[in-house]
Each structure stands twice: as structure tokens, then as C-alpha cells.
C-alpha positions, 0 to 999 in steps of 0.5 A: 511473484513477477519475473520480468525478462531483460532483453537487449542487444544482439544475440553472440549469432550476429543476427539482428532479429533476434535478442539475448535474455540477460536475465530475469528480474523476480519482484516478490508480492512484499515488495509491491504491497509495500510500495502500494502501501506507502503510496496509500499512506502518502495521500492526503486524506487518508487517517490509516492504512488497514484495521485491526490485527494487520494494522497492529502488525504492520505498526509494530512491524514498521517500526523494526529497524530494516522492516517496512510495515507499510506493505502487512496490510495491503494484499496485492496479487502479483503476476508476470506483468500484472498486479491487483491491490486491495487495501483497507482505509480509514479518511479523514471527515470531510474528505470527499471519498470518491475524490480521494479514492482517485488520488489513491488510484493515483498514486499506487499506480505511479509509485508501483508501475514506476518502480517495478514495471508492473502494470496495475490493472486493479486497485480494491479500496475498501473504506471502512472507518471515518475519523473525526478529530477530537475522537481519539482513543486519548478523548475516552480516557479523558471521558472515563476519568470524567466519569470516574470523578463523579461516581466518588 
């Protein structure tokens, strides 16, 4: 988690060199994983955001009222001023990866460091799927019923 310390105006001395605490702030890893995840989910070119079990629980998660699955399948590592985010994508064909890992970069950085203050020192993009449209799960199924028809 990230405690950010909130300082401000003088302290009940009267001295101006020294500052009152008015509290801390503590941002819980969840939180900036989701918000890396939606940014991740934002950019174009991206066809999914994790794989396997943590993508199926992260869709289920994401579509209970009052739950963000976007953040399940994204790990962060969170300190006191600093975060690390590793994330899993499937691009769309065609899509120059290199091109699209920057605006990723891009994105994560802004959405996490603007909303939390963090600084965003690593951003892990592991690109492990391609998908190439027409191949969906829909396209076997059409492909099995094919192949079911001509063993009659």
C-alpha cells in the first residue's frame, strides 16, 4: 500500500520552517492495479487484458455491481511513492506491438500518476496472444457443426 503524507500550512508554533502533518492518505494495491487496468483496456490495439483464470475472473468479477474486475489481472507492486505494473495482452493483428506498448507505457502512467500521485517507475507488458479476427471462439463452433454435417 501507499501512504501519501499531506502537509500544509504552518504548524500551531507559529513557525514557518516547519509544517503540520494533516494526515496520510493509504492507497491500496487494488486500487492502482484497477486503475492500470482500465488504462491498459483504454488503448487501442489491445484485444484483452490477462489470460486464463485471472481473465475469467476478472470478466465475472467486472460485471458484479459495485466490483471492478479491471484490476484482477494486472499485478502492481506498490510502495510509499513508487509503483511497478506487470500486465498480460492479447493485440489486435496488425498492430505494431512496439507502437503499442508505448502508448500502454502512456497510458498507465498518466491514469496511475494522476490519480494517485505515484510515480510509475515500471511498466512489465508481456504480450502473449495475437488475435486475428474471424478466429473466435464463435468461428469453431460454426467449424464443428460443419464437420458434424459431413460425418452423417
Amino acid at each position: 500500500m501507499a501512504d501519501a503524507e499531506s502537509l500544509g500550512g504552518n504548524s500551531t508554533t507559529g513557525s514557518t520552517s516547519e509544517k503540520a502533518a494533516r494526515g496520510t492518505t493509504t492507497i491500496a494495491d487494488g486500487v492502482v492495479a484497477t486503475i492500470a487496468g482500465i488504462a491498459v483496456r483504454e488503448t487501442d490495439g489491445v484485444y484483452s487484458v490477462g489470460r486464463g483464470a485471472s481473465k475469467a475472473v476478472g470478466a465475472v468479477t467486472g460485471r458484479m455491481p459495485g466490483s471492478s474486475g479491471a484490476g484482477r489481472v494486472v499485478k502492481v507492486e506498490v510502495g510509499e511513492k513508487e509503483t511497478a505494473v506487470d500486465v498480460d495482452v492479447a493485440v489486435e493483428y496488425g498492430v505494431p506491438i512496439h507502437e503499442l506498448a508505448d502508448r500502454i507505457r502512456s497510458n498507465v502512467t498518466d491514469a496511475v500518476q494522476s490519480m494517485t500521485g505515484l510515480k510509475v517507475v515500471e511498466i512489465n507488458i508481456n504480450v502473449f496472444d495475437v488475435h486475428i479476427p474471424g478466429d473466435d471462439d464463435n468461428d469453431d463452433e460454426g467449424r464443428s457443426r460443419q464437420s458434424t454435417s459431413r460425418v452423417r
